[in-house]
mmCIF file as Biopython writes it, N, C-alpha, C and O atoms, coordinates in Angstrom:
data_model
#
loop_
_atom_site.group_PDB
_atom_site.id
_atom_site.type_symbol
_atom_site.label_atom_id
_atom_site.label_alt_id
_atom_site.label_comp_id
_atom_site.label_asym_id
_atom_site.label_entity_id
_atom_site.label_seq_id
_atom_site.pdbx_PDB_ins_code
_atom_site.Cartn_x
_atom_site.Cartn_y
_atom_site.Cartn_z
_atom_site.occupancy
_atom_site.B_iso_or_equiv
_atom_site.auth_seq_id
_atom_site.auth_asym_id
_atom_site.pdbx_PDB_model_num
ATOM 1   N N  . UNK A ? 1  ? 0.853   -1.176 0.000  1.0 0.0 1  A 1 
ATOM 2   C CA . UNK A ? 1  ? 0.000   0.000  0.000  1.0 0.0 1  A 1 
ATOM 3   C C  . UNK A ? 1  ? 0.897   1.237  0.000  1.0 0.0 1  A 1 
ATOM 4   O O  . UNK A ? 1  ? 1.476   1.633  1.012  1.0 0.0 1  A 1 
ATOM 5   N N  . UNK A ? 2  ? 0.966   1.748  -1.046 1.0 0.0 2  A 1 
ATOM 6   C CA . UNK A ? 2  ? 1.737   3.555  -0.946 1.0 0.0 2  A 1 
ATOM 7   C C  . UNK A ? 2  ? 0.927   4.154  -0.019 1.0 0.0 2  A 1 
ATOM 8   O O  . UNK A ? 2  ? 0.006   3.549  0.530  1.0 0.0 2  A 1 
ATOM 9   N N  . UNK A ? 3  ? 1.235   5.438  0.222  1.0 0.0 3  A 1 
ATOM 10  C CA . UNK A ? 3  ? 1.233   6.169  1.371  1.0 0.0 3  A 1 
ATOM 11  C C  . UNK A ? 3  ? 0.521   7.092  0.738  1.0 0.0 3  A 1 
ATOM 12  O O  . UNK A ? 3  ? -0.314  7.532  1.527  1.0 0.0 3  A 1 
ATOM 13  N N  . UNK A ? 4  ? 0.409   7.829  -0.769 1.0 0.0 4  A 1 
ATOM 14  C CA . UNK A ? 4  ? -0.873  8.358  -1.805 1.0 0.0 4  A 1 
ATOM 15  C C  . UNK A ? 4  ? -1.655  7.613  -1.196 1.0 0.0 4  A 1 
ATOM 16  O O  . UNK A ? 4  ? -1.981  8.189  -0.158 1.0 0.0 4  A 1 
ATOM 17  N N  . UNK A ? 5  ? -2.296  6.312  -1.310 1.0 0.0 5  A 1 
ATOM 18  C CA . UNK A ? 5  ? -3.412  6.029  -0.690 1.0 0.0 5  A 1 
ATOM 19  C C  . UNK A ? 5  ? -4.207  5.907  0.336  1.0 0.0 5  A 1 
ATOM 20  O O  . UNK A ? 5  ? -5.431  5.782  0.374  1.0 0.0 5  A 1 
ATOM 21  N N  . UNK A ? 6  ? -3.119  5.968  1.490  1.0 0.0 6  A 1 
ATOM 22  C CA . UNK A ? 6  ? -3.320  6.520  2.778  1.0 0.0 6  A 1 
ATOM 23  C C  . UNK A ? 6  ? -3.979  7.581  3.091  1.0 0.0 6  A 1 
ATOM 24  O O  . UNK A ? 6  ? -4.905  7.702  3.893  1.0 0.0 6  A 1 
ATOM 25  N N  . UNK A ? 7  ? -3.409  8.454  2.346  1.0 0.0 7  A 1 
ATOM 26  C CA . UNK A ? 7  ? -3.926  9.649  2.550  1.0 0.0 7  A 1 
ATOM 27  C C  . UNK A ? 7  ? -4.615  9.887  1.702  1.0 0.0 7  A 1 
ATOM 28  O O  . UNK A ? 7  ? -4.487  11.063 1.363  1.0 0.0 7  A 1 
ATOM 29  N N  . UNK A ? 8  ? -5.471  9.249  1.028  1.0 0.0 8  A 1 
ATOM 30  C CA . UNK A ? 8  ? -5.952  9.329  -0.076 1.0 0.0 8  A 1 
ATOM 31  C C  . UNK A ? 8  ? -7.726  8.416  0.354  1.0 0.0 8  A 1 
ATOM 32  O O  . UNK A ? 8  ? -8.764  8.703  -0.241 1.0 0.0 8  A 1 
ATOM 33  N N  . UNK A ? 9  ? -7.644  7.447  1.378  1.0 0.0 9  A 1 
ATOM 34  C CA . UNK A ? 9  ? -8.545  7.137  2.121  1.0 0.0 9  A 1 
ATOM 35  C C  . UNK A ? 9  ? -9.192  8.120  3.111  1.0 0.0 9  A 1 
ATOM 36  O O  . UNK A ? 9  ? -10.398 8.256  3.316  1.0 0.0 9  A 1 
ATOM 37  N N  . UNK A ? 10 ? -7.794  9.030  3.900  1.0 0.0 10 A 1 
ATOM 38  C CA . UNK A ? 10 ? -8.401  9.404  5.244  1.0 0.0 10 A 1 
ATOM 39  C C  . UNK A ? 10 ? -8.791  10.822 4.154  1.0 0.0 10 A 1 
ATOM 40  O O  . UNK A ? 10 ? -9.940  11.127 4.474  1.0 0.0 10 A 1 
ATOM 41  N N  . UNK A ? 11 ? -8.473  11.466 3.402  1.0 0.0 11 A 1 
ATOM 42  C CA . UNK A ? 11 ? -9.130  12.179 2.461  1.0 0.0 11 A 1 
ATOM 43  C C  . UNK A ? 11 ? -10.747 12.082 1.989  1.0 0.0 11 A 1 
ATOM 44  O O  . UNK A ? 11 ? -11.524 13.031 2.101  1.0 0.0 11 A 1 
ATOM 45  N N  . UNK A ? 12 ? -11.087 10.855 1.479  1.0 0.0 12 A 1 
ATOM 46  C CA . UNK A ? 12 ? -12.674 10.611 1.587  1.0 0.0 12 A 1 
ATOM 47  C C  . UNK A ? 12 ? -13.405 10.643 2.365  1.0 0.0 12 A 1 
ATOM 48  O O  . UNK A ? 12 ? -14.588 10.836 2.086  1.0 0.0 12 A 1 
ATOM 49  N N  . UNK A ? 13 ? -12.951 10.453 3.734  1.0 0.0 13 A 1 
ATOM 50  C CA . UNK A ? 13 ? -13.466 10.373 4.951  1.0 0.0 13 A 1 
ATOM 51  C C  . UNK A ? 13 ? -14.113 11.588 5.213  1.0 0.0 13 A 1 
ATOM 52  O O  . UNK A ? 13 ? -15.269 11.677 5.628  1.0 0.0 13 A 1 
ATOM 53  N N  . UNK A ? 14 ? -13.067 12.891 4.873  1.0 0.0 14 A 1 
ATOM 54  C CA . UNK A ? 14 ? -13.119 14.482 5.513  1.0 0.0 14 A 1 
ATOM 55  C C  . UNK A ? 14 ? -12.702 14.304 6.900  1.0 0.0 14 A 1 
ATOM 56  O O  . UNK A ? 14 ? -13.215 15.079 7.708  1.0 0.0 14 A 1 
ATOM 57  N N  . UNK A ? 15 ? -12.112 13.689 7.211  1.0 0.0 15 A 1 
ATOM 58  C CA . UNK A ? 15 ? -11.744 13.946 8.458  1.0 0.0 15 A 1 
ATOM 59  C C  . UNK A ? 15 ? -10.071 14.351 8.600  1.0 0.0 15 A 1 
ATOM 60  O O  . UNK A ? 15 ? -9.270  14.238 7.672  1.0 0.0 15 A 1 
ATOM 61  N N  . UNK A ? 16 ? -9.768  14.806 9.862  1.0 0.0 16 A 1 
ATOM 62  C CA . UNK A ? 16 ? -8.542  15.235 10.033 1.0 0.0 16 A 1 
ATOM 63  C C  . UNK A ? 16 ? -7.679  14.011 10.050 1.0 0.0 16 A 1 
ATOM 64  O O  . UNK A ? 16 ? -8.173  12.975 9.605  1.0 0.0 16 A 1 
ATOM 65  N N  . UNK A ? 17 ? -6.298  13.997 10.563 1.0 0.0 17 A 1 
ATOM 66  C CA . UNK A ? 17 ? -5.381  13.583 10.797 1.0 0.0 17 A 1 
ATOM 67  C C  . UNK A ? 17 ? -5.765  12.737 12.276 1.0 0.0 17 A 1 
ATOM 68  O O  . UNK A ? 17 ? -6.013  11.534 12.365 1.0 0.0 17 A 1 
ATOM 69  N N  . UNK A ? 18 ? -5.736  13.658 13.293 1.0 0.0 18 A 1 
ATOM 70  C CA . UNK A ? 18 ? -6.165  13.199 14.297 1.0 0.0 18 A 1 
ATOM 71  C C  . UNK A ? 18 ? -7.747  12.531 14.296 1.0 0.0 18 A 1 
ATOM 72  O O  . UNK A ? 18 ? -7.969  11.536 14.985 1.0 0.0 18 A 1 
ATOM 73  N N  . UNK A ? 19 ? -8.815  13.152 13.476 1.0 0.0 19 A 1 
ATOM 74  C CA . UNK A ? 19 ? -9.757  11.510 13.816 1.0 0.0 19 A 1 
ATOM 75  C C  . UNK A ? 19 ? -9.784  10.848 13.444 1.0 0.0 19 A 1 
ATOM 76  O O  . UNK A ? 19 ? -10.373 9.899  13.962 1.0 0.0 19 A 1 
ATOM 77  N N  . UNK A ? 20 ? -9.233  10.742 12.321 1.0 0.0 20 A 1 
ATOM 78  C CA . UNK A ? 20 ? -8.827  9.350  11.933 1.0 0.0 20 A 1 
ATOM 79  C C  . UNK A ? 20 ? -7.962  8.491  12.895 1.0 0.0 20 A 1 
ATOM 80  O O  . UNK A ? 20 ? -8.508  7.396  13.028 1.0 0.0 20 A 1 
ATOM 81  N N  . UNK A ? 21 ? -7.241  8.548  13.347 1.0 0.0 21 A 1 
ATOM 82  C CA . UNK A ? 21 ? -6.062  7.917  14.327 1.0 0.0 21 A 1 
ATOM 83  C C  . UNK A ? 21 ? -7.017  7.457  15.554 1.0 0.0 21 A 1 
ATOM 84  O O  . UNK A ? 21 ? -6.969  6.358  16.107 1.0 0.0 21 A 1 
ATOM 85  N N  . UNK A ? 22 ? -7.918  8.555  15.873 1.0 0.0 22 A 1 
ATOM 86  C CA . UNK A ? 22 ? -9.171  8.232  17.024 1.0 0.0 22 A 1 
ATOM 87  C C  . UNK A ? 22 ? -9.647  7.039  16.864 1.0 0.0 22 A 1 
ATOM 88  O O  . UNK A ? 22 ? -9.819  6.188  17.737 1.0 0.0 22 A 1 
ATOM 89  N N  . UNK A ? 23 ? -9.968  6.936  15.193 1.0 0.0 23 A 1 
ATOM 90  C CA . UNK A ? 23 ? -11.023 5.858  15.411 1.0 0.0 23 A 1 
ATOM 91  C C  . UNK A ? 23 ? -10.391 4.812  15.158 1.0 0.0 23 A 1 
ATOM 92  O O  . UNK A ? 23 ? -10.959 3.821  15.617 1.0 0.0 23 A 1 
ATOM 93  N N  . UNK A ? 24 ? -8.834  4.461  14.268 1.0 0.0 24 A 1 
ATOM 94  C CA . UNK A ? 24 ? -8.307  3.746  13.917 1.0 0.0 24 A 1 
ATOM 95  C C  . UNK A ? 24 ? -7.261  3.105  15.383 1.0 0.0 24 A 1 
ATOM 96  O O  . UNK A ? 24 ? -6.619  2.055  15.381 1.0 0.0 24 A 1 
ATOM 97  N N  . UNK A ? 25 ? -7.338  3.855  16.237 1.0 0.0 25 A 1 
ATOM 98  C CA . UNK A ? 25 ? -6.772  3.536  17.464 1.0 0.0 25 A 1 
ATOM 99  C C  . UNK A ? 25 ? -5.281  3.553  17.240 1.0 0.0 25 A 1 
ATOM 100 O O  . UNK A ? 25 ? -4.637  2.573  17.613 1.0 0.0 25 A 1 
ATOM 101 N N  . UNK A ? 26 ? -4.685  4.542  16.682 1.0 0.0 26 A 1 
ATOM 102 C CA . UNK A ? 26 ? -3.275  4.275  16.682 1.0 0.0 26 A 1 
ATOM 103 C C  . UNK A ? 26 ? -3.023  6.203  16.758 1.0 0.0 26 A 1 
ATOM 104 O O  . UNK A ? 26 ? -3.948  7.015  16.730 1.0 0.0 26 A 1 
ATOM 105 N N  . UNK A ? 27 ? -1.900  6.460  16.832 1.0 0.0 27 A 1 
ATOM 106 C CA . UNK A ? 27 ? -1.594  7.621  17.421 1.0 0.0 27 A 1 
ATOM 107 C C  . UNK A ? 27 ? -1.582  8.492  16.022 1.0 0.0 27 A 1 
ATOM 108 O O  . UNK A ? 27 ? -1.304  7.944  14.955 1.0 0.0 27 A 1 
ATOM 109 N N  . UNK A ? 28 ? -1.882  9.786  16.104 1.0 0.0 28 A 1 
ATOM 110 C CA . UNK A ? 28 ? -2.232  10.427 15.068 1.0 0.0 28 A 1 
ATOM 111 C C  . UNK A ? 28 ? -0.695  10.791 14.067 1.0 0.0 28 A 1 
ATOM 112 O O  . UNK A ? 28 ? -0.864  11.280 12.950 1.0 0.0 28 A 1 
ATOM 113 N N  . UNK A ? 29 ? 0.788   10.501 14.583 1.0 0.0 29 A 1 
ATOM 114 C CA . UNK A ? 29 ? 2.020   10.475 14.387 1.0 0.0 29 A 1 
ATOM 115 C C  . UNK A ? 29 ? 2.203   9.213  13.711 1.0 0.0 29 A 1 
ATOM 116 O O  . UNK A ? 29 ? 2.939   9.313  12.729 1.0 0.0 29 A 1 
ATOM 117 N N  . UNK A ? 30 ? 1.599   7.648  14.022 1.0 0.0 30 A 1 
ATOM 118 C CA . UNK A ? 30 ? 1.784   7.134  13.349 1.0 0.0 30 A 1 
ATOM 119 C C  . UNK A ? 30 ? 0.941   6.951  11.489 1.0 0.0 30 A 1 
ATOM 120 O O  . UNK A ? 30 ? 1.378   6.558  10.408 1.0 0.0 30 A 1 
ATOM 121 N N  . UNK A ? 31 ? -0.226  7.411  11.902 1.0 0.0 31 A 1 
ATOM 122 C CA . UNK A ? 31 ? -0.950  8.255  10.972 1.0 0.0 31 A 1 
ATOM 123 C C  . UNK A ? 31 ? -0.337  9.058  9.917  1.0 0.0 31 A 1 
ATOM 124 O O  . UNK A ? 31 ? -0.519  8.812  8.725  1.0 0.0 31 A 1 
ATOM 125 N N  . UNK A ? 32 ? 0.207   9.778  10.239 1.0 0.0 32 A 1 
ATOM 126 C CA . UNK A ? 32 ? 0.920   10.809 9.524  1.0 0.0 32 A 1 
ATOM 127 C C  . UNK A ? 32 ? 2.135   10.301 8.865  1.0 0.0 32 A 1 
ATOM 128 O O  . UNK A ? 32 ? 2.354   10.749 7.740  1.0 0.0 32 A 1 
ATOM 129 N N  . UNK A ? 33 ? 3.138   9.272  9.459  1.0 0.0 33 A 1 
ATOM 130 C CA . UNK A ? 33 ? 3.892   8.959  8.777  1.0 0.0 33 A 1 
ATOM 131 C C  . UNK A ? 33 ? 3.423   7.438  7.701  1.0 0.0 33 A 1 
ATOM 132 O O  . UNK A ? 33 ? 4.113   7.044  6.760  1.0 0.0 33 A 1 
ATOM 133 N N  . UNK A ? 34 ? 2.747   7.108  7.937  1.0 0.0 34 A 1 
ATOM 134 C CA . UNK A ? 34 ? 2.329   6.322  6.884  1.0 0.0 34 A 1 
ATOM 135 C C  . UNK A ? 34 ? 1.663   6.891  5.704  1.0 0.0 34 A 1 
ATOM 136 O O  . UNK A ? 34 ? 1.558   6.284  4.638  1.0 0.0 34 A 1 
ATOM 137 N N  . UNK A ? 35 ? 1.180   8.170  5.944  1.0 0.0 35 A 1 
ATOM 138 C CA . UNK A ? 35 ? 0.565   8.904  4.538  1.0 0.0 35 A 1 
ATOM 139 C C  . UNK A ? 35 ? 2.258   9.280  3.580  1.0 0.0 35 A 1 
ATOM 140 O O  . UNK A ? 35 ? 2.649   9.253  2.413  1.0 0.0 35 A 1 
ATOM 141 N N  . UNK A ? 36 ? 2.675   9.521  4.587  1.0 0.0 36 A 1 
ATOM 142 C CA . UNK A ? 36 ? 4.315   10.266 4.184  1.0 0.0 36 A 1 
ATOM 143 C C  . UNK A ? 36 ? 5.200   8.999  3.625  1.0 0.0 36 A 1 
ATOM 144 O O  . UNK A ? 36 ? 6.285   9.124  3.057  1.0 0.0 36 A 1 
ATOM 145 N N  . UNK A ? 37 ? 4.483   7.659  3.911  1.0 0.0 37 A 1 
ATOM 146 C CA . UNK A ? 37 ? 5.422   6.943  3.536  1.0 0.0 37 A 1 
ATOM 147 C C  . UNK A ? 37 ? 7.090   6.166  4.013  1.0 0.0 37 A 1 
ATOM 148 O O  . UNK A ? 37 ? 7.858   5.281  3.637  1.0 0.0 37 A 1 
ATOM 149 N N  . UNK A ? 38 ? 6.933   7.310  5.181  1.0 0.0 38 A 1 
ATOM 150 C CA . UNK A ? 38 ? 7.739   6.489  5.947  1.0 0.0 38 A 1 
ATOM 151 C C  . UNK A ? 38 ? 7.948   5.025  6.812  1.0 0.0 38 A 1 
ATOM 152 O O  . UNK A ? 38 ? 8.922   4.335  7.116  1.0 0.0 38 A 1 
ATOM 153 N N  . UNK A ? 39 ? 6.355   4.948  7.047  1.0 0.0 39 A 1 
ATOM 154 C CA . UNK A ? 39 ? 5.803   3.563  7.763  1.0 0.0 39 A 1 
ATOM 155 C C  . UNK A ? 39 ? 4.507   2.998  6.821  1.0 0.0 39 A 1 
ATOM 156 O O  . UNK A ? 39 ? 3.449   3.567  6.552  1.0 0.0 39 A 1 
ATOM 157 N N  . UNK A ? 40 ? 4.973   1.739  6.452  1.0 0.0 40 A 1 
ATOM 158 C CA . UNK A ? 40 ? 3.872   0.978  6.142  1.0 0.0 40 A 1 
ATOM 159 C C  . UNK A ? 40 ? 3.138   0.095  7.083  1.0 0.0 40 A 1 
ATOM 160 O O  . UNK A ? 40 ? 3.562   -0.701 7.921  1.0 0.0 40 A 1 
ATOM 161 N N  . UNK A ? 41 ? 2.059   0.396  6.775  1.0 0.0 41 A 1 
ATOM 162 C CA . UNK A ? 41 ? 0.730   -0.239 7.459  1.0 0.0 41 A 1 
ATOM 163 C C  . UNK A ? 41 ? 0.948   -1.548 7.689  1.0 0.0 41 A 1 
ATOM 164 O O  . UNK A ? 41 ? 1.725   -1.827 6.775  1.0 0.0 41 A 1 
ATOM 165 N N  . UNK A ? 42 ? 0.751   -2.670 8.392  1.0 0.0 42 A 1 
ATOM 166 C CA . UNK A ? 42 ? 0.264   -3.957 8.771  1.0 0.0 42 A 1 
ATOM 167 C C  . UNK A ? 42 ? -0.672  -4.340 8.141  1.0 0.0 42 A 1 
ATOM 168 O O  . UNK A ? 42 ? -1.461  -3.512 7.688  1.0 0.0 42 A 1 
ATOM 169 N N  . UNK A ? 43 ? -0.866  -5.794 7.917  1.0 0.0 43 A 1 
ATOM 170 C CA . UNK A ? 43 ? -1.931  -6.495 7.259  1.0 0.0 43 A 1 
ATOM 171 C C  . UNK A ? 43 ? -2.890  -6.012 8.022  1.0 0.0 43 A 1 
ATOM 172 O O  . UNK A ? 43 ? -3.499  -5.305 7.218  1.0 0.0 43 A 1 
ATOM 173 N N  . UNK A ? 44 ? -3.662  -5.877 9.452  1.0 0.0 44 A 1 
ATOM 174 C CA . UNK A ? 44 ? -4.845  -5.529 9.482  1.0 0.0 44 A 1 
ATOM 175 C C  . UNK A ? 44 ? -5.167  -3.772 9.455  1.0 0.0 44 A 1 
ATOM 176 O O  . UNK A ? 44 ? -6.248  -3.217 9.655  1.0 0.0 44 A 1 
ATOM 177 N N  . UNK A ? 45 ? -4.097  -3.273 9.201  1.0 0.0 45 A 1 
ATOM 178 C CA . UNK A ? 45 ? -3.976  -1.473 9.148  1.0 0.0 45 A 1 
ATOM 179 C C  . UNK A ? 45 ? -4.701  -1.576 7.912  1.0 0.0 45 A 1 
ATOM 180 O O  . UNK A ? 45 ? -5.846  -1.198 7.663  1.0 0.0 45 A 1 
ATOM 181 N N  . UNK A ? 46 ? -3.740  -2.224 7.076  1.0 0.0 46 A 1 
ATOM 182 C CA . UNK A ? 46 ? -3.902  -2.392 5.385  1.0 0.0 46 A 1 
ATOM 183 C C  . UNK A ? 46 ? -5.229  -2.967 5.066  1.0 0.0 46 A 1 
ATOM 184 O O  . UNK A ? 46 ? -5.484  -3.174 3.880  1.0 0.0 46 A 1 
ATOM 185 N N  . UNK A ? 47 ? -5.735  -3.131 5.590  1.0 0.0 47 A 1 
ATOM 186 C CA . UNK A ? 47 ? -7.339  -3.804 5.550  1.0 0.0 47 A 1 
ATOM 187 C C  . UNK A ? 47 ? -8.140  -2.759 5.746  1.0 0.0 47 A 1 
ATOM 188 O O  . UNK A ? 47 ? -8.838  -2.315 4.834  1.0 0.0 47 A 1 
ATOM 189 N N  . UNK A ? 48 ? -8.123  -2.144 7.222  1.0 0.0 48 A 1 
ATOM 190 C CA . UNK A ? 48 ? -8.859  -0.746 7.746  1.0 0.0 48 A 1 
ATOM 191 C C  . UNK A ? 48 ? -8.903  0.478  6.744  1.0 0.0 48 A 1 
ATOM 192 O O  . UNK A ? 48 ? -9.890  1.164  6.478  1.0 0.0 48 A 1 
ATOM 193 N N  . UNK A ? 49 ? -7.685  0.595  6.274  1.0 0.0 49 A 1 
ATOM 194 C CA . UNK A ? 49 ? -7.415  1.701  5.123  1.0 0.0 49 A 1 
ATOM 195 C C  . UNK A ? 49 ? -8.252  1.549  3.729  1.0 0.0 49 A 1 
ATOM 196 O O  . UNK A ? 49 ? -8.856  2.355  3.022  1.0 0.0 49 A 1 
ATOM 197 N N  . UNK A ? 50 ? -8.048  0.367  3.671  1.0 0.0 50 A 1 
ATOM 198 C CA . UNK A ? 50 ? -9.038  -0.111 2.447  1.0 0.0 50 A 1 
ATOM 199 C C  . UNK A ? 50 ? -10.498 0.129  2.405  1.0 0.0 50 A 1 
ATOM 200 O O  . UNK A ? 50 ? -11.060 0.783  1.526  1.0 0.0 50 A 1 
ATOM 201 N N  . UNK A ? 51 ? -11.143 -0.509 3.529  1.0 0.0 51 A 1 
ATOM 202 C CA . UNK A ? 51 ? -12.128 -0.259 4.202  1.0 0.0 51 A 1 
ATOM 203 C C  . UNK A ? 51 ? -12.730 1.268  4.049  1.0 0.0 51 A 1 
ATOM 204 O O  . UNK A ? 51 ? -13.796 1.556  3.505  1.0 0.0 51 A 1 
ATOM 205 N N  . UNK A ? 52 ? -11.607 2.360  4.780  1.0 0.0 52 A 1 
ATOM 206 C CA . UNK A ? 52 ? -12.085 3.321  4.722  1.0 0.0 52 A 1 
ATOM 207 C C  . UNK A ? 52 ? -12.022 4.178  3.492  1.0 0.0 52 A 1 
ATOM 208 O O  . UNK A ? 52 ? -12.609 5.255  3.383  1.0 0.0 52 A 1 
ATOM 209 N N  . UNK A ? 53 ? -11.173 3.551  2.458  1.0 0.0 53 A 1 
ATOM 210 C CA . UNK A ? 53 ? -11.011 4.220  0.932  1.0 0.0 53 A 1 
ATOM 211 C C  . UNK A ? 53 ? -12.613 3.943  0.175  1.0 0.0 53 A 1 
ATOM 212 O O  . UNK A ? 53 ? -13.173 4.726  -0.591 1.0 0.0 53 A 1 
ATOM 213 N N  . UNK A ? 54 ? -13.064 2.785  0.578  1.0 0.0 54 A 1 
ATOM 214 C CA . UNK A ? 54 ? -14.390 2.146  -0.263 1.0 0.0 54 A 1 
ATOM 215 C C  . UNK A ? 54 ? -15.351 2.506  0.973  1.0 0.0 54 A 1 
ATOM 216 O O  . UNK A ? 54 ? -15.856 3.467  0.392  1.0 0.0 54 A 1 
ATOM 217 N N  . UNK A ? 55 ? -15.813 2.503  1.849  1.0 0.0 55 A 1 
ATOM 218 C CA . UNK A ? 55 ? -16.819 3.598  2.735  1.0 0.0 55 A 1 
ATOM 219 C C  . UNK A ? 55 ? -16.014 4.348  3.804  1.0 0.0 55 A 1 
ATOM 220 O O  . UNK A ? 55 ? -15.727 3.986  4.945  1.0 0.0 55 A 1 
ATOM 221 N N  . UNK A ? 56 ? -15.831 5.054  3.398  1.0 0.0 56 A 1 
ATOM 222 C CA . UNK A ? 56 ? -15.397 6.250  4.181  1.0 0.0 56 A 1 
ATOM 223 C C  . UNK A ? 56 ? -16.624 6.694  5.228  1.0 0.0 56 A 1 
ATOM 224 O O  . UNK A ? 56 ? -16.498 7.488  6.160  1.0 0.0 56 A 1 
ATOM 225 N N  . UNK A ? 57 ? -17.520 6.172  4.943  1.0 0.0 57 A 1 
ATOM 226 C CA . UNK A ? 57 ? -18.942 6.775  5.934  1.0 0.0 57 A 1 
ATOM 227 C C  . UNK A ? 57 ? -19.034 6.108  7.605  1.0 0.0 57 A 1 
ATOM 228 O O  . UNK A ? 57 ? -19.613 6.547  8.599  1.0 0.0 57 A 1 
ATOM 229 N N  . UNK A ? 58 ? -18.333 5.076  7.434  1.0 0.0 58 A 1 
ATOM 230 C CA . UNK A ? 58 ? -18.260 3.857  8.467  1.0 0.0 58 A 1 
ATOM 231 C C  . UNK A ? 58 ? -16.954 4.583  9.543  1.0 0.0 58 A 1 
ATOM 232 O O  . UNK A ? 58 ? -17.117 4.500  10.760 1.0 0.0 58 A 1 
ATOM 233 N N  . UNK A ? 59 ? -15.850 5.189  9.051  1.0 0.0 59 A 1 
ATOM 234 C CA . UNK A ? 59 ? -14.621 5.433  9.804  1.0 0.0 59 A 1 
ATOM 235 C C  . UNK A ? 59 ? -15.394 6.994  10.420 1.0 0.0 59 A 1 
ATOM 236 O O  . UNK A ? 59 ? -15.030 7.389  11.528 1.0 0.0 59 A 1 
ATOM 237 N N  . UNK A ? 60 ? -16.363 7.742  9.697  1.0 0.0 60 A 1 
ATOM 238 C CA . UNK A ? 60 ? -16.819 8.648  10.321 1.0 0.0 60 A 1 
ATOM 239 C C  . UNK A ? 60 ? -18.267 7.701  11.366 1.0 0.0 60 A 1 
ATOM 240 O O  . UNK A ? 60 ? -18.334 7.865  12.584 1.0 0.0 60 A 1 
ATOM 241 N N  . UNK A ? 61 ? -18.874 7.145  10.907 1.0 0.0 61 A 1 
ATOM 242 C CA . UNK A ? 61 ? -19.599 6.469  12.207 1.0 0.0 61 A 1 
ATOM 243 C C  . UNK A ? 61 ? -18.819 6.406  13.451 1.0 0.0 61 A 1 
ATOM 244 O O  . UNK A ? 61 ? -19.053 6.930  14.541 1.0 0.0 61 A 1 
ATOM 245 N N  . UNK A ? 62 ? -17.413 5.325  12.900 1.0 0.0 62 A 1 
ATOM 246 C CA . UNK A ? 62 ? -16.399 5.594  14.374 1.0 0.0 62 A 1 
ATOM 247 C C  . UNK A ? 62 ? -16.527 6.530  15.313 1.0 0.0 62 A 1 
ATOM 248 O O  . UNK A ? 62 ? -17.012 6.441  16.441 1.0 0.0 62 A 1 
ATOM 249 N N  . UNK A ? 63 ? -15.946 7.638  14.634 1.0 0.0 63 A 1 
ATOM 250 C CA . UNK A ? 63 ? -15.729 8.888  15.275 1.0 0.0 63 A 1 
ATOM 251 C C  . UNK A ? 63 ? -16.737 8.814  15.897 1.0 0.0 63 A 1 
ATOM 252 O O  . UNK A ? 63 ? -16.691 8.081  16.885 1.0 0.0 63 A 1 
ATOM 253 N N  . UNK A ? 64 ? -18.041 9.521  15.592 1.0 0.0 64 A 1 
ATOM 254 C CA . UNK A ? 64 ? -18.927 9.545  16.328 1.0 0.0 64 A 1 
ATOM 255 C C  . UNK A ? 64 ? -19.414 8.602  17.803 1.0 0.0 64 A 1 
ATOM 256 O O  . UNK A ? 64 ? -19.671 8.878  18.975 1.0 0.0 64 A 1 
ATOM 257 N N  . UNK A ? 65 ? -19.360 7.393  16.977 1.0 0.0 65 A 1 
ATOM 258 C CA . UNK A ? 65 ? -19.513 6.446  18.353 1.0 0.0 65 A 1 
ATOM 259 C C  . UNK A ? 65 ? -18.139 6.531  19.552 1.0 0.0 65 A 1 
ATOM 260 O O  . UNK A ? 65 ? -18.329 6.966  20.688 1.0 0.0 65 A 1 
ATOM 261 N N  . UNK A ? 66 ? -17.267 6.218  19.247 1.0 0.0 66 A 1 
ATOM 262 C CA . UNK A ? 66 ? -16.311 7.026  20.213 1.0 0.0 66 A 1 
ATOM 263 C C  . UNK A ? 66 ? -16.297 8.450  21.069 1.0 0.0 66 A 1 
ATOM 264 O O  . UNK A ? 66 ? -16.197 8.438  22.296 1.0 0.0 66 A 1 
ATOM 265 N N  . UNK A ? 67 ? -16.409 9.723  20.274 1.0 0.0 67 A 1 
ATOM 266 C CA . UNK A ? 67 ? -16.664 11.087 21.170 1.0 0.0 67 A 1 
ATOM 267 C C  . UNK A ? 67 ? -17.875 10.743 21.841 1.0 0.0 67 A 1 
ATOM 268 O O  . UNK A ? 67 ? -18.394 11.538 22.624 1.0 0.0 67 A 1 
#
């Protein structure tokens, strides 16, 4: 998974940096460097990302149910 698509998921979403990381449960730094490409995702990251590239509506449900 490139790191264009990373950020290219949490992009459909409309959400920031940080809620995404909220709902994805990982720190909004590791977030950021995987859009950048410095860190690639894990098989179940790499799943979630996918997930949120094809409904993005569900990673904003997250959010919500979390705050």
């Amino acid at each position: 998974m490139e790191a264009n698509e990373v950020a290219k998921a949490r992009n459909k979403t409309g959400l920031s940096q940080r809620e995404v990381a909220a709902v994805l449960q990982i720190s909004p730094r590791t977030l950021q460097e995987r859009e950048q490409g410095r860190r690639s995702p894990s098989g179940p990251a790499k799943a979630l990302i996918g997930i949120a590239s094809r409904h993005p509506e569900i990673i904003r449900e997250g959010l919500e149910q979390s705050g």
